[in-house]
Wavefront OBJ file of the C-alpha trace (Angstrom):
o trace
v -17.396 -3.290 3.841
v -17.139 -6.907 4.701
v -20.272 -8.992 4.536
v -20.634 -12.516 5.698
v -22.519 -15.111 3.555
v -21.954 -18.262 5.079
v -21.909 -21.406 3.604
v -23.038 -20.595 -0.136
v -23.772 -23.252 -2.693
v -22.333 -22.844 -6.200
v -23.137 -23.948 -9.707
v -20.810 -26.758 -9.743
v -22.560 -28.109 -6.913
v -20.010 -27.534 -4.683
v -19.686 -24.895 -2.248
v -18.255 -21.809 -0.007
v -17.554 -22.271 3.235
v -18.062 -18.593 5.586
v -18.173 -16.781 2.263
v -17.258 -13.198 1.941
v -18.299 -10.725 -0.270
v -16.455 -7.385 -0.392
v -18.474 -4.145 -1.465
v -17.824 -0.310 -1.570
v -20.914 1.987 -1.441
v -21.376 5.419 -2.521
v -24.909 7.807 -1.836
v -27.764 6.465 -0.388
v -30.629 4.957 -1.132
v -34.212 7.187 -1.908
v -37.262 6.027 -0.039
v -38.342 3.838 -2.789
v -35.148 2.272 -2.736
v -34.834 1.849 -6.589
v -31.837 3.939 -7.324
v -29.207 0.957 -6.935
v -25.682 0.796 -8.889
v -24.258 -2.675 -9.005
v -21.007 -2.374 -10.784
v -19.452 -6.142 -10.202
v -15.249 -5.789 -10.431
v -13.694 -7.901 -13.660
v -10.830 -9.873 -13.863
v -8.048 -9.594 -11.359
v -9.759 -6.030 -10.221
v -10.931 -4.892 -7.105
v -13.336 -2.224 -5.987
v -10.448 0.431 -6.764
v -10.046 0.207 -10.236
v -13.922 1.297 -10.640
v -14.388 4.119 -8.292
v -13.529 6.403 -11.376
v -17.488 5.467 -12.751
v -18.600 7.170 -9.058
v -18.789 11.149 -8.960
v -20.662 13.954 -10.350
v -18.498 14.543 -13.361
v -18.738 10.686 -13.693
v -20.816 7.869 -15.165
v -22.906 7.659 -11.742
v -23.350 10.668 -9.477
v -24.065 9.757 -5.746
v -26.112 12.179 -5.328
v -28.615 10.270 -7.554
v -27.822 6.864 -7.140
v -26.953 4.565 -4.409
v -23.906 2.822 -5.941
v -22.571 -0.814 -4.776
v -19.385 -1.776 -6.251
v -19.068 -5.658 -4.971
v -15.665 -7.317 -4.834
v -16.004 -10.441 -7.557
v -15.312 -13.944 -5.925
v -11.802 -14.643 -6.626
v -10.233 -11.145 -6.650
v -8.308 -11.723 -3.615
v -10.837 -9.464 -1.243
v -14.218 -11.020 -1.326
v -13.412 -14.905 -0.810
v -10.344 -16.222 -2.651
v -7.821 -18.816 -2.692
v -5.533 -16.227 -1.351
v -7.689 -16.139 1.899
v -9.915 -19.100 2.149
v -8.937 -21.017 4.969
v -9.899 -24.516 3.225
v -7.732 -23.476 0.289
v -4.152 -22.691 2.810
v -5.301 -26.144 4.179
v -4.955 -27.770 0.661
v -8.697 -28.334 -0.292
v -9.271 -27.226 -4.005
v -10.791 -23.780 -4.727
v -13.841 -24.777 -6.589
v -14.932 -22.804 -9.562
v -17.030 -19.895 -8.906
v -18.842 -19.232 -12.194
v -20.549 -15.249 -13.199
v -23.634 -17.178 -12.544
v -22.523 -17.501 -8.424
v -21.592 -14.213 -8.425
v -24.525 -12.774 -9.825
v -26.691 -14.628 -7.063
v -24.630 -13.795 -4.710
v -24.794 -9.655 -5.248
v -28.604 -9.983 -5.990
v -28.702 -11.522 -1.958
v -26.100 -9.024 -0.723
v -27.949 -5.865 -1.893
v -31.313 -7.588 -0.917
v -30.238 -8.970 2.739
v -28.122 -6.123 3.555
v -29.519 -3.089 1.769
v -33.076 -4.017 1.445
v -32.893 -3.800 -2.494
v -34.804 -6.008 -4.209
v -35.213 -3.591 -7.865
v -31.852 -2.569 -9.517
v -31.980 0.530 -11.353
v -28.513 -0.295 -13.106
v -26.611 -3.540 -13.357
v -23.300 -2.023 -15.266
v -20.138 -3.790 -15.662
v -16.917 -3.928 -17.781
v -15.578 -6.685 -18.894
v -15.990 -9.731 -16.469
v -17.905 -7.317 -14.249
v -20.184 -6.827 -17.429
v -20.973 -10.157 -17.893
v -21.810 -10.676 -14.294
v -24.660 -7.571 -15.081
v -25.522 -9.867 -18.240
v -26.582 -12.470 -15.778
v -28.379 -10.692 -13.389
v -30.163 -9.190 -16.004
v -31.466 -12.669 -17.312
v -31.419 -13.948 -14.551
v -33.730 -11.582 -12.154
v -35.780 -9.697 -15.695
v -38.617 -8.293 -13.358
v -35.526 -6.849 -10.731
v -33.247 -5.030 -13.267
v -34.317 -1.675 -14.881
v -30.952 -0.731 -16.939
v -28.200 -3.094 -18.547
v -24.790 -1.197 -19.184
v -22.309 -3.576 -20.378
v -18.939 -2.592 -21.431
v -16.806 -4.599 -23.861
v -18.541 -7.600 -22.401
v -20.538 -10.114 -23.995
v -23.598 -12.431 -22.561
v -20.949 -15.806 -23.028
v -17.253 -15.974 -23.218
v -16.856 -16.703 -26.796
v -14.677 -19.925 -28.368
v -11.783 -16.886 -29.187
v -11.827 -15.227 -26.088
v -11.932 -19.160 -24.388
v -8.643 -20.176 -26.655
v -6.886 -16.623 -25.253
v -7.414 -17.713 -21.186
v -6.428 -20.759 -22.201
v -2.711 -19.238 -23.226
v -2.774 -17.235 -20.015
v -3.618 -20.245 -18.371
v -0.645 -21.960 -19.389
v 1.515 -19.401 -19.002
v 1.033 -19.384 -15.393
v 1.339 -23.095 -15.339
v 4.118 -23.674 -16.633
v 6.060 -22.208 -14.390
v 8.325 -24.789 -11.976
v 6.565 -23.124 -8.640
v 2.860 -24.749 -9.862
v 1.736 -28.316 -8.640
v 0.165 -29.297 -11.151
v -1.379 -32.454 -9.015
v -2.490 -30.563 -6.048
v -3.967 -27.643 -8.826
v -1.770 -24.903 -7.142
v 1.553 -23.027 -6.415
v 3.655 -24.282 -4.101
v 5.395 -20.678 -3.612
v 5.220 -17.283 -5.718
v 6.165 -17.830 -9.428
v 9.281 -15.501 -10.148
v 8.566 -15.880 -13.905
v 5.315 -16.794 -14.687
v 3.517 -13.559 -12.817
v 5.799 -11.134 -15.649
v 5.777 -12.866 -18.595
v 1.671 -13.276 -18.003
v 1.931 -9.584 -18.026
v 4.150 -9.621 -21.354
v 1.441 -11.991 -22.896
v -1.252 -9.864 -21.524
v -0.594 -6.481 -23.194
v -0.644 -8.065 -27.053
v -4.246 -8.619 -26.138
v -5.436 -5.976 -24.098
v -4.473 -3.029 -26.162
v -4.814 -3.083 -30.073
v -2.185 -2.837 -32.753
v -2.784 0.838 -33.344
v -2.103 0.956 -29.921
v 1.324 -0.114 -30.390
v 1.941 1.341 -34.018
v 0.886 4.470 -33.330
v 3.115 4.528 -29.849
v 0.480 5.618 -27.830
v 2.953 4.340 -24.670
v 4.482 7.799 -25.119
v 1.155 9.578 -23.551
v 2.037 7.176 -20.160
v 5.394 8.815 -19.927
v 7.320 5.772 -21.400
v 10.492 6.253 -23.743
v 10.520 2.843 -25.276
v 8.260 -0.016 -25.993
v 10.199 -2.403 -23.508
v 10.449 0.121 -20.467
v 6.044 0.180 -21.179
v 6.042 -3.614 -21.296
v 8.295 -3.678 -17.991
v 7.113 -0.495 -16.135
v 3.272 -1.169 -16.516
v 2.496 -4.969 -17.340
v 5.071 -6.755 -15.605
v 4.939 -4.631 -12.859
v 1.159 -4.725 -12.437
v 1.078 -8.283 -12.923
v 4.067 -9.254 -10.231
v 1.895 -7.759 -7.411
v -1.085 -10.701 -8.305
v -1.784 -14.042 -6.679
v -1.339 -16.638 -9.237
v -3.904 -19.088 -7.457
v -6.565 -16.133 -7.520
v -5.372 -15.445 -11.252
v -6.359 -18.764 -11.886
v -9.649 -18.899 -10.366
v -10.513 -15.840 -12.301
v -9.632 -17.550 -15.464
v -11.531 -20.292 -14.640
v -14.838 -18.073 -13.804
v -14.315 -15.957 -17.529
v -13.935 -18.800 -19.362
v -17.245 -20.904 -18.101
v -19.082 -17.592 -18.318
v -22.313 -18.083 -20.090
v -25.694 -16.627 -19.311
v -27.769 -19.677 -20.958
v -25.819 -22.223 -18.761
v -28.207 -23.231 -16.245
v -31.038 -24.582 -15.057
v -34.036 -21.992 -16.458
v -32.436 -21.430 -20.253
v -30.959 -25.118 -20.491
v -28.076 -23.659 -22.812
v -30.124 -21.846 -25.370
v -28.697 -18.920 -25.592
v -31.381 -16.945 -27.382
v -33.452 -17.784 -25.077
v -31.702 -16.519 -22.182
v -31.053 -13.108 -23.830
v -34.727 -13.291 -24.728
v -35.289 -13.029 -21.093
v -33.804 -10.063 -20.514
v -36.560 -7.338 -19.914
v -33.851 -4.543 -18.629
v -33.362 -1.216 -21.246
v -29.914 -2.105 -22.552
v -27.149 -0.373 -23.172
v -23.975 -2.396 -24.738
v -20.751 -0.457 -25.517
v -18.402 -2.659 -27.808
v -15.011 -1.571 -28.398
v -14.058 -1.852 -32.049
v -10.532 -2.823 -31.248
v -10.912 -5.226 -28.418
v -9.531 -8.661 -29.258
v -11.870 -10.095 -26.454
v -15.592 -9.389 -26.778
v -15.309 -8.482 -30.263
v -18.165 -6.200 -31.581
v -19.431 -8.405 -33.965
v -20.320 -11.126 -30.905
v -22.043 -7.541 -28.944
v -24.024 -7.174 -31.922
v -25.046 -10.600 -32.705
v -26.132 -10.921 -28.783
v -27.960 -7.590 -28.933
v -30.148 -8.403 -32.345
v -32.290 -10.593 -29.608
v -32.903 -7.801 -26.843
v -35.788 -5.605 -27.059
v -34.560 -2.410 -25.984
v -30.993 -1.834 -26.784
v -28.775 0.623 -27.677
v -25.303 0.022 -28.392
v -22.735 2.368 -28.518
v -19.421 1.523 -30.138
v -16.202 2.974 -28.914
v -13.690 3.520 -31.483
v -10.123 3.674 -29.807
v -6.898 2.488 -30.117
v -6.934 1.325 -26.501
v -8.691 -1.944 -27.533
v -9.973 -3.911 -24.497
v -8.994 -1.689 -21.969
v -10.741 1.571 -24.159
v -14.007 0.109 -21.319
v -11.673 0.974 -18.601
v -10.377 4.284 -19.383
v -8.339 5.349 -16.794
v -5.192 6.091 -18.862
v -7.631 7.925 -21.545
v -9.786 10.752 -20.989
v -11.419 10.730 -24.448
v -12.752 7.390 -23.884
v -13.985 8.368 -20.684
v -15.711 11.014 -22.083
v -17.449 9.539 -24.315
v -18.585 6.664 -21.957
v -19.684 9.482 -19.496
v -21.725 10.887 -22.200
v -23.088 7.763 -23.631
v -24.200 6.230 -20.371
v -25.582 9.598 -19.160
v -27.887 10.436 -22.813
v -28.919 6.441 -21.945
v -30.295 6.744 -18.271
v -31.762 10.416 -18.917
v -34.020 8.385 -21.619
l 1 2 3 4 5 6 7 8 9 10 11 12 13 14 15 16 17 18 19 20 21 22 23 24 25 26 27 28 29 30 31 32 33 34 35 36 37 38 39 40 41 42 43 44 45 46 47 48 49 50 51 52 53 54 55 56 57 58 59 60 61 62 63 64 65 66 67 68 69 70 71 72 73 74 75 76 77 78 79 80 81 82 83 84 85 86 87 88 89 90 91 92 93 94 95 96 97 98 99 100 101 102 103 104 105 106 107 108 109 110 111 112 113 114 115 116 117 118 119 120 121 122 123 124 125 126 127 128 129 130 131 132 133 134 135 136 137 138 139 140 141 142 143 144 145 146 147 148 149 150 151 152 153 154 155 156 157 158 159 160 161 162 163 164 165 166 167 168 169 170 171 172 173 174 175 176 177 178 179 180 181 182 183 184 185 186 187 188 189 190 191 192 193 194 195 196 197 198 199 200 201 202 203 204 205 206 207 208 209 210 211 212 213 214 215 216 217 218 219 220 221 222 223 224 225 226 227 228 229 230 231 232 233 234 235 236 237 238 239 240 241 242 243 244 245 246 247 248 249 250 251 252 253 254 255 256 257 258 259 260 261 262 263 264 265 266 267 268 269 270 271 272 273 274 275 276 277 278 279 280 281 282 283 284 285 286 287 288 289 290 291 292 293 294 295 296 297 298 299 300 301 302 303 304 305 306 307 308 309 310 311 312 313 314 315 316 317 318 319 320 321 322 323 324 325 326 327 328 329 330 331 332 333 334 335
């Protein structure tokens, strides 16, 4: 579903022009209309890669909820540099920070859905730290925080790691670096991000222990070819970029209401929360979850212990840690 926004005004003070904001939806709504699902996509991801959480035997069953899975800014679906029209004509995409995004879902499932309470804001990485901010952001309007191996701000780590991707894009002879773009597709840039991507995503027991093997792969390098390059070939660098951009300024305490105080802005939070840390993940590290969560109110966290690292919060590949997310976030909303 493709809904028009218009002209939107961002963060930075600069803005979208005809904005679009791709969502998927699953059930419908009750007559109360406060059994919403907003699951925002993370980085590079689209609506596909989170239909899994949708189902009966899954984190959210339609028939109880009205689930919106919304397309984050950037992801080359809802509006990108990849298909903004003041982008192809050589304008600069500006920076679309989790704090847009959240706004912008809150007035999608209000002006097009007639939602105005949210019975979950749930998320994965990026998408979890968009559900961060609409939890601080709109306290009396969100009833349930889920947030999966995501933390409330992008921490000075996790900053230092996009800044390596960053530049591994970059570098590459097919980026402008005075017009802030690529010229043409990057032969090299697009695999070896992949390359640099998987020592991060996945944790060392990951790679000790060979767990490649369960994917069907016979050697470390056919895995690093066969599922990072690959997957990370068929991306737009310029949209890559922008999502880098949005992680790395994400911070729920940087605006206007919390002036930067951090506390204060998880303080605000009046949501039941639920945070699920992974204790391998070399991004939102557990020790930041639990550091944010020691100022909630209601929280429960739930620590995953796999050797799937980051992407443990995205189990496609690995039924056990689907399981136990299933079962986690089920015991949490039957509360």
């Amino acid at each position: 579903m493709h809904l028009s926004l218009g002209r939107i005004g961002l963060q930075s003070g600069e803005a979208l022009d005809e904005a679009v904001m791709v969502v998927k939806t699953f059930g419908h709504l009750n007559a109360r209309r406060d059994n919403a699902v907003v699951i925002p996509t993370s980085f590079g991801a689209s609506h596909r890669d989170f239909e899994w959480m949708v189902g009966a035997g899954s984190l959210f069953d339609p028939v109880r909820y009205f689930v919106v899975i919304a397309n984050l800014f950037g992801n080359g679906l809802s509006t990108s540099p990849s298909n903004s029209a003041a982008f192809a004509a050589g304008e600069p995409f500006p920076l679309v920070s989790a704090y847009d995004n959240a706004l912008a879902q809150k007035f999608v499932l209000e002006r097009f859905f007639g939602v105005r309470r949210i019975a979950v804001a749930a998320g994965w990485s990026m998408g979890g730290q968009v559900a961060w901010h609409m939890a601080s952001l709109f306290p009396g309007d969100v009833a349930n925080l889920i947030a999966i191996c995501a933390t409330a701000k992008t921490s000075a780590h996790n900053h230092v790691f996009l800044e390596g991707a960053s530049a591994v894009l970059t570098t590459d002879g097919a980026y402008d670096a005075d017009a802030g773009r690529f010229v043409r597709a990057p032969e090299r840039a697009l695999p070896a991000l992949g390359r640099f991507y998987a020592g991060w995503a996945l944790s060392q027991a990951f790679y000790r222990d060979e767990c490649w093997r369960t994917l069907g792969y016979d050697s470390l390098e056919s895995f690093l070819e066969g599922y990072w390059e690959a997957a990370f070939t068929e991306r737009n660098a310029d949209n890559l970029l922008s999502h880098i951009a949005t992680w790395q300024a994400a911070d729920i305490s940087a605006n206007d209401r919390h002036g930067g105080d951090l506390v204060k802005a998880i303080t605000a939070v009046r949501a039941r929360a639920l945070l699920v840390p992974a204790r391998r993940d070399l991004y939102f590290r557990e020790a930041d979850v639990k550091a944010e969560a020691s100022h909630l109110g209601d929280v429960r966290i739930a620590s995953l212990d796999s050797p799937w690292g980051h992407r443990a919060g995205n189990p496609v590949k690995s039924p056990a840690d689907r399981d136990f997310l299933r079962g986690r976030v089920r015991d949490f909303l039957s509360c």
